[in-house]
C-alpha positions as CSV (number, residue, x, y, z in Angstrom):
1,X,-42.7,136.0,-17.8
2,X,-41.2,132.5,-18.4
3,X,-37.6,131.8,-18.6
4,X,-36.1,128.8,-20.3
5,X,-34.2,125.9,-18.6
6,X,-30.5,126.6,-18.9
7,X,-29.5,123.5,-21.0
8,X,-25.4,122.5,-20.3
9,X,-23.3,122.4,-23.5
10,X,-20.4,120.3,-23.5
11,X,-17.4,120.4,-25.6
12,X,-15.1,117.2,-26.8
13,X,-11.5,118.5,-26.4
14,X,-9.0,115.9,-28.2
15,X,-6.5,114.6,-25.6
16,X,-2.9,115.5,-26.3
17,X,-0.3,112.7,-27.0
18,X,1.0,112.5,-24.0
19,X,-2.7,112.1,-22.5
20,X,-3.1,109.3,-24.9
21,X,0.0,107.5,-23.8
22,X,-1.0,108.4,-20.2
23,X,-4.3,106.3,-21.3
24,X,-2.5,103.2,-22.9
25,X,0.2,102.4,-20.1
26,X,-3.4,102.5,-18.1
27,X,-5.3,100.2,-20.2
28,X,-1.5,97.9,-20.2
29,X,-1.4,98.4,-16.2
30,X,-5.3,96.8,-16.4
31,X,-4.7,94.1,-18.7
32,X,-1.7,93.0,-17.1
33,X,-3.9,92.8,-13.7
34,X,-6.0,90.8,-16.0
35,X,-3.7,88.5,-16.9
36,X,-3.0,85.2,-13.6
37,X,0.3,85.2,-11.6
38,X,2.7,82.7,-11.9
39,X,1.6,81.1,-9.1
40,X,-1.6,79.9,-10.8
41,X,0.2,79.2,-14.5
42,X,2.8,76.9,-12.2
43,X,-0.2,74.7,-11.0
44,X,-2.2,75.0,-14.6
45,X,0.7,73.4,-16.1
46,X,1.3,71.4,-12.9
47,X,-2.6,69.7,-14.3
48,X,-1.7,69.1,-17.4
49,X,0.5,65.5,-16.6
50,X,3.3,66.2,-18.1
51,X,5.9,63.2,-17.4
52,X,9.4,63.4,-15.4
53,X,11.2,63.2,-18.3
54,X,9.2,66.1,-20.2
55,X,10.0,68.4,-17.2
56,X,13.6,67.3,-17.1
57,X,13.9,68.3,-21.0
58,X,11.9,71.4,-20.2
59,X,14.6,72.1,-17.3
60,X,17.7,71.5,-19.8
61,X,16.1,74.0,-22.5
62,X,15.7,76.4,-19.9
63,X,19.5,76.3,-19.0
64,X,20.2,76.4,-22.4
65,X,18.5,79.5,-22.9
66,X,19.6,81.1,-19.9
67,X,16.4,81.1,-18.3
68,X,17.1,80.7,-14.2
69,X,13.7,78.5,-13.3
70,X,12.9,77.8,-9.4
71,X,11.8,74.7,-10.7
72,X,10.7,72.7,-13.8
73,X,7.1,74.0,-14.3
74,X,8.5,77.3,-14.2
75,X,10.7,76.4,-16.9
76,X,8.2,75.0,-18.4
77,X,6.2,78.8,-17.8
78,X,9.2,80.5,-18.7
79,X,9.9,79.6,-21.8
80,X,6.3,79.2,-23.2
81,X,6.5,83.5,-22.0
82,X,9.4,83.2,-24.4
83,X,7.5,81.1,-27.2
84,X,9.8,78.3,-27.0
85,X,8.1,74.9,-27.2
86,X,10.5,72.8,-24.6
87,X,9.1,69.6,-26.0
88,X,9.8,70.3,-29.8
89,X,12.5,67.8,-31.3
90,X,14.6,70.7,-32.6
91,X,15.0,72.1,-29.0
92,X,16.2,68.8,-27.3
93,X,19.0,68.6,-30.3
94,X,20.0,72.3,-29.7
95,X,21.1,70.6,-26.0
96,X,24.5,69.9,-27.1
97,X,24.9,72.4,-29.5
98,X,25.4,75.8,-28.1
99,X,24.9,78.9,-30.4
100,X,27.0,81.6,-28.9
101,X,25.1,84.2,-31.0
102,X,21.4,83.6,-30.0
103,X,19.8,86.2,-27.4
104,X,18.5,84.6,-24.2
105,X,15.3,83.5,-24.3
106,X,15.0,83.9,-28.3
107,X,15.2,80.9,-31.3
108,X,16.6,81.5,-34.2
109,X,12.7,80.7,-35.6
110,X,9.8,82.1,-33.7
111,X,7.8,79.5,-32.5
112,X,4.8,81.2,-31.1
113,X,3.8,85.0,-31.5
114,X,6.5,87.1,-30.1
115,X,7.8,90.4,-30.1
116,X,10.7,91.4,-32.1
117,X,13.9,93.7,-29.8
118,X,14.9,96.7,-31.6
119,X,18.3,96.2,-32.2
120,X,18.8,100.1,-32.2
121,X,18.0,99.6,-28.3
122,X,21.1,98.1,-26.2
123,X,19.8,96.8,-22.6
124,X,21.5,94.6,-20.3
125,X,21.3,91.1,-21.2
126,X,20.7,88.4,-18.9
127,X,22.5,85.5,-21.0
128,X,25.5,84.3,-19.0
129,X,27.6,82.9,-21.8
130,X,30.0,81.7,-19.9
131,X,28.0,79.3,-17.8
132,X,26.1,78.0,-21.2
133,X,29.9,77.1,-22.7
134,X,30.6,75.7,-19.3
135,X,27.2,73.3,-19.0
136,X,28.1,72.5,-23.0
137,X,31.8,71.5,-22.1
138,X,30.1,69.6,-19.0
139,X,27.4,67.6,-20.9
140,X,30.2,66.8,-23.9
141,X,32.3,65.5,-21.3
142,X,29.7,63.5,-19.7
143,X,28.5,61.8,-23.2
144,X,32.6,61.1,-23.9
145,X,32.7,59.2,-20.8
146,X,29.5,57.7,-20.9
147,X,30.8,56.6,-24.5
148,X,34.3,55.5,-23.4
149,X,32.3,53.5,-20.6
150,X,30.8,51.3,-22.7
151,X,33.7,51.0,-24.8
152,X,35.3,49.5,-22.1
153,X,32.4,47.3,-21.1
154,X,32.6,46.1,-24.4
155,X,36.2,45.2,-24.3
156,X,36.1,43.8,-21.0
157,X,32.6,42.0,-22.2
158,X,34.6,40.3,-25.5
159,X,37.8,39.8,-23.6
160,X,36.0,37.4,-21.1
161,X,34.1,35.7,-23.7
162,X,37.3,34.9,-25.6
163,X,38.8,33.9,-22.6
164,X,35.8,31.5,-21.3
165,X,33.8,31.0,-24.0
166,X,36.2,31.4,-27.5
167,X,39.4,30.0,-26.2
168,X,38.2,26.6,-25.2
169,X,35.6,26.1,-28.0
170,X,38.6,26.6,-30.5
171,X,41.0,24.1,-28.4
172,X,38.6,21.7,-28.3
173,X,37.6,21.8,-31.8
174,X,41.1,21.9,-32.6
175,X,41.2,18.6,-30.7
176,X,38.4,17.2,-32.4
177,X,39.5,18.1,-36.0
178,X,43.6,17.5,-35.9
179,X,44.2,14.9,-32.6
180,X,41.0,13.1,-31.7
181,X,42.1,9.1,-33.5
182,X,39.0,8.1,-35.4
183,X,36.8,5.6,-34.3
184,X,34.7,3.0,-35.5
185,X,31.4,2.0,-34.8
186,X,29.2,-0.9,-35.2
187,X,25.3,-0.8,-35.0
188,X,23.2,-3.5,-34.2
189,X,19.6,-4.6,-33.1
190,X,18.3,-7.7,-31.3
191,X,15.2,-9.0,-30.4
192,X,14.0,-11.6,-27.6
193,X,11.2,-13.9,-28.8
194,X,9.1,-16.6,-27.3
195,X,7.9,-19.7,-27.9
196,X,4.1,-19.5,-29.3
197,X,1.6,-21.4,-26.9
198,X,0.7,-24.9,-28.6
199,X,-3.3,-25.5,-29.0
200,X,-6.3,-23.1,-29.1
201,X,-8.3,-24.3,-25.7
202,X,-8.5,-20.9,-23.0
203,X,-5.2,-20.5,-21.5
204,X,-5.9,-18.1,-18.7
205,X,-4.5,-14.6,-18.0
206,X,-0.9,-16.7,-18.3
207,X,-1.1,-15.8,-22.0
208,X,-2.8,-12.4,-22.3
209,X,0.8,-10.7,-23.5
210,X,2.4,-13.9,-25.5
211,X,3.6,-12.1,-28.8
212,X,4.0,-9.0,-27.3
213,X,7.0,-7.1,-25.8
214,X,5.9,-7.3,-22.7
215,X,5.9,-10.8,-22.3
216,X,9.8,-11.1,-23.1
217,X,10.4,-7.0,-21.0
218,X,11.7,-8.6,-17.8
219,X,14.4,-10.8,-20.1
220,X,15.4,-7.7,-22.3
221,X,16.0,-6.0,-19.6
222,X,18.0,-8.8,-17.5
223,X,20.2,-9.4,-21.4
224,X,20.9,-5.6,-21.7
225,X,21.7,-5.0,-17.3
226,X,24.1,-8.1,-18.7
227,X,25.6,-6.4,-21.3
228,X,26.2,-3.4,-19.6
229,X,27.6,-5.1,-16.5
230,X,31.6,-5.3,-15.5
231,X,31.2,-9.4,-16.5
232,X,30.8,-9.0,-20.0
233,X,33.4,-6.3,-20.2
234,X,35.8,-9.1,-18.0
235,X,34.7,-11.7,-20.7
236,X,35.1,-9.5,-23.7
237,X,38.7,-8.7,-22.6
238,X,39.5,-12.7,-21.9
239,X,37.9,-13.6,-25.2
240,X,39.0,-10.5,-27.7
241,X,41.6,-8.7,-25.5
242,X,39.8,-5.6,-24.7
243,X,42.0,-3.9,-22.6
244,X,44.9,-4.1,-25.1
245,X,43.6,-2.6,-27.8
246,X,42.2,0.5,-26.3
247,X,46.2,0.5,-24.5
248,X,47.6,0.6,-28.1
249,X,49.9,3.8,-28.4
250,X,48.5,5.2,-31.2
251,X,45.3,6.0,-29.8
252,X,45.3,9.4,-28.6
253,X,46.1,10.1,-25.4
254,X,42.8,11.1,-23.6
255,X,40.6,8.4,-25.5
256,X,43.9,5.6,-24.9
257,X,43.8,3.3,-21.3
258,X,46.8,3.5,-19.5
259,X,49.0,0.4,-19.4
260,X,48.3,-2.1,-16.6
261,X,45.1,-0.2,-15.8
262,X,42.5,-1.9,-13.3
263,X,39.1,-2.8,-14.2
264,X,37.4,0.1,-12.9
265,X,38.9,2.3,-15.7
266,X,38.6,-0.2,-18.0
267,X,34.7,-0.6,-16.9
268,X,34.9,3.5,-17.8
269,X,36.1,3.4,-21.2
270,X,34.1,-0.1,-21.9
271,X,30.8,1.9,-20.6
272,X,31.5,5.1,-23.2
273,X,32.2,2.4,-26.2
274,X,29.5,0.0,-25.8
275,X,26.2,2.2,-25.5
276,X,23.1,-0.4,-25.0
277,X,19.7,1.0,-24.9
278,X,16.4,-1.3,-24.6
279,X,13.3,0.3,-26.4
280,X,10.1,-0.9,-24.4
281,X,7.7,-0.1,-27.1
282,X,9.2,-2.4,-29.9
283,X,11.3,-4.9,-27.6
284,X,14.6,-3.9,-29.1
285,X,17.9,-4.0,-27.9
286,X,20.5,-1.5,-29.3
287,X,23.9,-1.7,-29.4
288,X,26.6,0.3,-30.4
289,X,30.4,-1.0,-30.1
290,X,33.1,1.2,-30.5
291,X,36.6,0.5,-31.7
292,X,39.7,2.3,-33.4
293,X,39.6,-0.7,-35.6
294,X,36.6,-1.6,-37.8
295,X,37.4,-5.4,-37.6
296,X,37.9,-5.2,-33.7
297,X,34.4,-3.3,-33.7
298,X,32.4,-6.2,-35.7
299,X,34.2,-8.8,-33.5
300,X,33.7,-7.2,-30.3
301,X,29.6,-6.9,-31.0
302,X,29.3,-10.5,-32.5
303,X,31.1,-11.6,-29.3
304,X,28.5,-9.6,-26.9
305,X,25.5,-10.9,-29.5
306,X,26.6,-14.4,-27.9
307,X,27.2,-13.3,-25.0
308,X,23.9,-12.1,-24.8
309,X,22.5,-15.3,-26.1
310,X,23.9,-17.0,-23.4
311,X,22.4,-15.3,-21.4
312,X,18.9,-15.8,-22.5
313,X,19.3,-19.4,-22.3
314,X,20.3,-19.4,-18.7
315,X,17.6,-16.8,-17.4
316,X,14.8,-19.8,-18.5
317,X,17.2,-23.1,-18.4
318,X,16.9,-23.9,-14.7
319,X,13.2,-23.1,-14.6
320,X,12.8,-25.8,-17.7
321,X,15.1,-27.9,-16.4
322,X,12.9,-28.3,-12.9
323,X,10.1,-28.3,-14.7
324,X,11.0,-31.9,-16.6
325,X,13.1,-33.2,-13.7
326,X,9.9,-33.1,-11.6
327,X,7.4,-34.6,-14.2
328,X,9.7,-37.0,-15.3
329,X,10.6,-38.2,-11.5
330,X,6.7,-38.8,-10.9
331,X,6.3,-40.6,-14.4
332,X,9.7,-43.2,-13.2
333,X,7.8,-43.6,-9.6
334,X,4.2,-44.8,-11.4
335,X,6.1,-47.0,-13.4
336,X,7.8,-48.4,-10.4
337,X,4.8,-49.2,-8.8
338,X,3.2,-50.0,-11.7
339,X,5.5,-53.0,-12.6
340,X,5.6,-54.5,-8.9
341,X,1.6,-54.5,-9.0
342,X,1.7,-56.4,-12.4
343,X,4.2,-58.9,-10.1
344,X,2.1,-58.9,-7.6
345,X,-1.0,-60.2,-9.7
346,X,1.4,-62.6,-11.6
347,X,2.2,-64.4,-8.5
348,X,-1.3,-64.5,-7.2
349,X,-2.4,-66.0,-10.8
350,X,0.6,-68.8,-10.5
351,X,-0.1,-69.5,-7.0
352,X,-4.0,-69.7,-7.1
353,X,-3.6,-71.7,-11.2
354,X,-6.0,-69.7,-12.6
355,X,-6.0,-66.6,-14.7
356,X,-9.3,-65.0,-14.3
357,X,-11.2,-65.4,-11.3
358,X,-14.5,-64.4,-12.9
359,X,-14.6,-67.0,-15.0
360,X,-13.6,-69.4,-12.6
361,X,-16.3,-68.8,-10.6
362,X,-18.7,-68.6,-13.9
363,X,-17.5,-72.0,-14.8
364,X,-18.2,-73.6,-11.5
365,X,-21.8,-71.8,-11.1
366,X,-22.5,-73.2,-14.3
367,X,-21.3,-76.6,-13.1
368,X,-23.8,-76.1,-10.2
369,X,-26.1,-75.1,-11.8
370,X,-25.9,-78.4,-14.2
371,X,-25.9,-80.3,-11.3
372,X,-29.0,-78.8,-9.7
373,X,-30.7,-79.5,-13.2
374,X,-29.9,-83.0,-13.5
375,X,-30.6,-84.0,-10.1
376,X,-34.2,-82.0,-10.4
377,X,-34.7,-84.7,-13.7
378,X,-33.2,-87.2,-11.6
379,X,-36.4,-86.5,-8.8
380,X,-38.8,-86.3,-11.6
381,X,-38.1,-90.0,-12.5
382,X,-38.3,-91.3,-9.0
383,X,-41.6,-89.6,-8.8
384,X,-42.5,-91.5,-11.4
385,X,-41.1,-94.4,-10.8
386,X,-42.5,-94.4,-7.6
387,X,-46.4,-93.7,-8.3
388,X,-46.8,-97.3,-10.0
389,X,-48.2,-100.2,-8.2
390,X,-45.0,-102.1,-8.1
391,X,-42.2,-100.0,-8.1
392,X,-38.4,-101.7,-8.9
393,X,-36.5,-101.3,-6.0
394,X,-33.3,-101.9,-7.8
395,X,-34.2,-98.4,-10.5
396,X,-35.2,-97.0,-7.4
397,X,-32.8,-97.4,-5.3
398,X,-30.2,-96.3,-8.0
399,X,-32.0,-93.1,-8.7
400,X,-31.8,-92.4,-5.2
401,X,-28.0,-93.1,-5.5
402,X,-27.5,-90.7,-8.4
403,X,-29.8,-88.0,-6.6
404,X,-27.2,-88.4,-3.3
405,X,-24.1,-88.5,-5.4
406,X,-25.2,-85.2,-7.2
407,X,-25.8,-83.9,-3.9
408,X,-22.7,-84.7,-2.5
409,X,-20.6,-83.3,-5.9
410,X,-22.7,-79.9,-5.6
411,X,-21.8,-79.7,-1.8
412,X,-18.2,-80.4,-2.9
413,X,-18.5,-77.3,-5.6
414,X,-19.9,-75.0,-3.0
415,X,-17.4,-76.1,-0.4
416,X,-14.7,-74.5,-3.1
417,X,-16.4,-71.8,-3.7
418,X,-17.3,-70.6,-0.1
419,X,-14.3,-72.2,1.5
420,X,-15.1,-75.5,4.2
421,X,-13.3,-77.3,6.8
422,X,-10.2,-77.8,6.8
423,X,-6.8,-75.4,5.4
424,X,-7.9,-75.3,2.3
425,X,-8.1,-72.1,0.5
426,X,-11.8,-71.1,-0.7
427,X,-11.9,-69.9,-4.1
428,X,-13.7,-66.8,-3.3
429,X,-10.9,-65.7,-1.0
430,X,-8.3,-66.6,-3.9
431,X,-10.6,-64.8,-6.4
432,X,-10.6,-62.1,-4.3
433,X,-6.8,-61.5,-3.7
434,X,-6.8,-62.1,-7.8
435,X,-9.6,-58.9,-7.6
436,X,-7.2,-56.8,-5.5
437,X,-3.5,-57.2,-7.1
438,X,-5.7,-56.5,-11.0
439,X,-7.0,-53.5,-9.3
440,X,-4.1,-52.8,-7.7
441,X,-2.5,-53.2,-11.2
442,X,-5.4,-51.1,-12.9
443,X,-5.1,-48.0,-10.9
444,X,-0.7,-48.1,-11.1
445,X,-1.3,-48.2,-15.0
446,X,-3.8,-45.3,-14.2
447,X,-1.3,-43.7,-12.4
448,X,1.4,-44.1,-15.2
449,X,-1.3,-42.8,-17.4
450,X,-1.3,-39.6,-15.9
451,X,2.5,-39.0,-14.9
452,X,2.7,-39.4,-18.6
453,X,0.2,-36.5,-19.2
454,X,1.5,-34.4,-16.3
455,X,5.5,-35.0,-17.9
456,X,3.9,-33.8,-21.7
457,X,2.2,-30.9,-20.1
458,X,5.9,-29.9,-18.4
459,X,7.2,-30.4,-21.8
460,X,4.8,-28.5,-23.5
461,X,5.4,-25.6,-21.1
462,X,9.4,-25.9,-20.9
463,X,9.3,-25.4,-24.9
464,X,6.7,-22.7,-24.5
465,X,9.6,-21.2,-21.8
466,X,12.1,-21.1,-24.3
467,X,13.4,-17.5,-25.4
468,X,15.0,-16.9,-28.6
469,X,17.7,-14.1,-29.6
470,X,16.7,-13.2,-32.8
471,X,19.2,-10.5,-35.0
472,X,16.8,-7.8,-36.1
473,X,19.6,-5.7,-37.7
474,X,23.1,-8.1,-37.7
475,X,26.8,-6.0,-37.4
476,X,28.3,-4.8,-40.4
477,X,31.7,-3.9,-40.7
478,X,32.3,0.2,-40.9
479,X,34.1,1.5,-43.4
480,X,34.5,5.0,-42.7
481,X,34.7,6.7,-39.0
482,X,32.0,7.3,-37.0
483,X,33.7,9.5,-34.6
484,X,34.9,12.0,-33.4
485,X,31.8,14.4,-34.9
486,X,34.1,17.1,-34.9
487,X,31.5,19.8,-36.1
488,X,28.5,18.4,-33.5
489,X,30.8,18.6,-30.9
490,X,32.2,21.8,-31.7
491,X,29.1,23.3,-31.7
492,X,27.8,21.8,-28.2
493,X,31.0,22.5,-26.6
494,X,30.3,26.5,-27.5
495,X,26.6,26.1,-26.0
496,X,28.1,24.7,-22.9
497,X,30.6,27.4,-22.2
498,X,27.8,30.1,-23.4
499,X,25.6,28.7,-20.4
500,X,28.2,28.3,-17.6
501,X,29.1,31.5,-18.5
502,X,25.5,33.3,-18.7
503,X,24.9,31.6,-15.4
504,X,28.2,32.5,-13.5
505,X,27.5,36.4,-15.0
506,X,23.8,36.2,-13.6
507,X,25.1,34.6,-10.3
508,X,27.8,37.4,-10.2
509,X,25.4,40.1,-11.1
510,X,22.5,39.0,-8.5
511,X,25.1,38.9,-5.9
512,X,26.9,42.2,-6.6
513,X,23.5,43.6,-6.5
514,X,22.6,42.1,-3.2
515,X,26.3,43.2,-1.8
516,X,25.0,46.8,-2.7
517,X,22.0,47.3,-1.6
């Protein structure tokens, strides 16, 4: 007999509803085991960079809420539990304006998913509205003062300006425009030239900047130290009376010289009315002369344009001067010596009676030489007179005469030729003092000769030494005042107070900070 398997039957019994919340507090309880402490959302949002200022905010919306955070990622956790975004624009401007009706921890939008409270349920709250009016009261006060402060910066700020900046711009525009006496000035250019080398031949490195400035610099510069120097201003007041017209009363009284001033604060005032400046590229000298008359202004620069002319003739006169002085004392001396050799030779020429001594002595070689000539034919016909059979003693003996006589007048032309016995000058030692004193002569005239080049050479470069002061742009009378520039002036006088003060304030401020630290 076989018996079955006893099979087990089961039977699904529906859980009651108190089983079934029993079983979803359970499932809650595991889910919320699930879910990471606050410990490890602290340091997720710790990861995420968030900046000091963000976590600041984040700590602000938390005290506005009521939230109490340990610190500001757990406001940050807190109230993104809540659904509040702490970085959202509308929850910074809620800072400083408290809603006594929200409930802590709610908006009065829902940000993120939330839960809704039943209203029929009343719990404890944890919103301490006291302490939220109090922070509000506290930050309110805090932006009052922080907005008085800089009201009061901004006073203080303006008043100083006014006082150190305003104030004296307006008194010294005030000066400008209504006291300053006007003033006249007069413009003018000049220009030192020299004198153009003569001839085209190579003149050497002596002439590499003629007709440039820089051959004529060193002289502008000497003509405008002149100008600018306590001499012209001495001259100007002897000539034009200088001082007394910058003494006259109605000048104003910080531009007017004080009566019986010295020439030190007369140098002063001359050196801010006469402004001289030398332009190195072109070679001009500029000059402005200031007067409170327009007539005394034209005068006073003509009067310094000759000045200054003056002065141009005098830096290169002595150097001329000793140039010709020189030449023309060695041209005087070779003349000099000159004239005594041409006495010398004279003398000689009277004493010896002759003229030339070269053709003395041709004239008596050529007598000799007749001689010699004569008494050779005269030998020629004793020869022959001789080789006949019977000679005549009488033609003979005369031929022999003539031949002796000849020989004694030749001896007697040699004699004076070579000199002979006796105190008698030769003429060859009288020929040859004649020689000397024309030589003599010949080299003084030689001499002369080049004194006379040497003094045109000086001549040449004393005129090539010359400077003239030539009127580029000539004075003109002014007819309307130059200064005072009231405007310009104005203006520069605010940017100079503006500096000094920035740079007293940033002294100041660098200092305080240094005190401080």
């Amino acid at each position: 007999m076989t018996t079955k398997p006893k099979v087990k039957k089961f039977r699904i019994r529906r859980k009651t509803p108190d089983e079934q919340a029993q079983a979803a507090a359970g499932a809650e309880a595991v889910e919320d085991v699930k879910e990471p402490s606050h410990a490890e959302q602290i340091a997720a949002i710790s990861k995420e960079g968030l900046t000091g200022r963000q976590l600041r905010m984040a700590r602000r919306v938390a005290m506005k809420n009521g939230f109490e955070a340990s610190s500001d990622y757990d406001a940050v956790r807190q109230l993104r539990a809540a659904g509040i975004d702490p970085f959202q624009r509308s929850s910074v401007l809620e800072l400083v304006k408290p809603d006594s009706t929200k409930v802590p921890g709610k908006r009065g939008r829902i940000q993120l998913p939330d839960t809704r409270q039943d209203e029929g349920i009343s719990l404890p709250s944890t919103n301490n509205q006291t302490a939220l009016n109090r922070n509000a009261a506290e930050i309110l006060q805090i932006q009052r003062d922080i907005a008085a402060r800089r009201k009061r910066k901004l006073a203080l700020l303006f008043t100083r300006l006014s006082f150190f900046v305003l104030l004296p711009t307006f008194l010294i525009g005030w000066y400008f425009y209504n006291i300053a006496t006007p003033m006249y000035a007069t413009n003018s250019e000049i220009v030192i030239q020299q004198a153009q080398q003569q001839g085209g031949g190579p003149q050497g490195l002596a002439t590499l900047f003629q007709g440039t400035s820089m051959a004529t610099q060193q002289d502008s510069i000497a003509v405008q130290s002149y100008l600018a120097s306590r001499e012209a201003m001495l001259r100007l007041d002897g000539d034009h009376g200088f001082k007394s017209h910058f003494a006259n009363p109605e000048i104003d009284s910080i531009q007017r010289l004080e009566e019986g001033a010295t020439n030190e604060q007369a140098f002063d005032l001359y050196k801010d009315h006469v402004k001289i400046s030398y332009d190195p590229t072109e070679g001009l000298i500029r000059m402005e002369v200031i007067a409170a008359d327009p007539v005394k202004s034209y005068d006073f620069s003509q009067a310094l344009i000759g000045y200054a002319e003056e002065q141009v003739d005098q830096l290169t006169g002595r150097l001329r001067e000793d140039q010709m002085r020189g030449a023309l004392q060695s041209y005087e001396e070779a003349e000099e010596r000159r004239a005594e050799a041409l006495a010398t030779w004279l003398a000689i020429q009277e004493d010896v009676r002759q003229i030339d001594p070269q053709s003395e002595t041709t004239a008596r070689m050529g007598q000799i030489n007749t001689l010699e000539s004569e008494k050779q034919r005269l030998e020629l016909v004793l020869q022959s007179r001789l080789n006949v059979d019977r000679p005549s003693e009488v033609q003979v003996q005369s031929l022999r005469d003539q031949i002796a006589n000849i020989d004694v007048l030749i001896m007697d032309l040699r004699d004076q030729l070579v000199g002979g016995t006796g105190e008698q000058v030769s003429l060859a030692a009288r020929n040859t003092e004649l020689r000397t004193a024309e030589e003599n002569y010949s080299f003084q005239t030689a001499m002369v000769q080049q004194a006379l080049t040497q003094m045109e050479t000086a001549r040449i470069e004393a005129n090539r030494q010359v400077r003239y002061l030539s009127q580029s742009v000539r004075p003109v009378i002014p007819d309307q005042a130059t200064y005072p520039r009231a405007f310009e002036n104005t203006i520069l006088a605010f940017l100079i107070f503006s500096g000094i003060y920035l740079m007293v304030s940033i002294t100041a401020s660098i200092l305080r900070e240094q005190v401080s630290s």
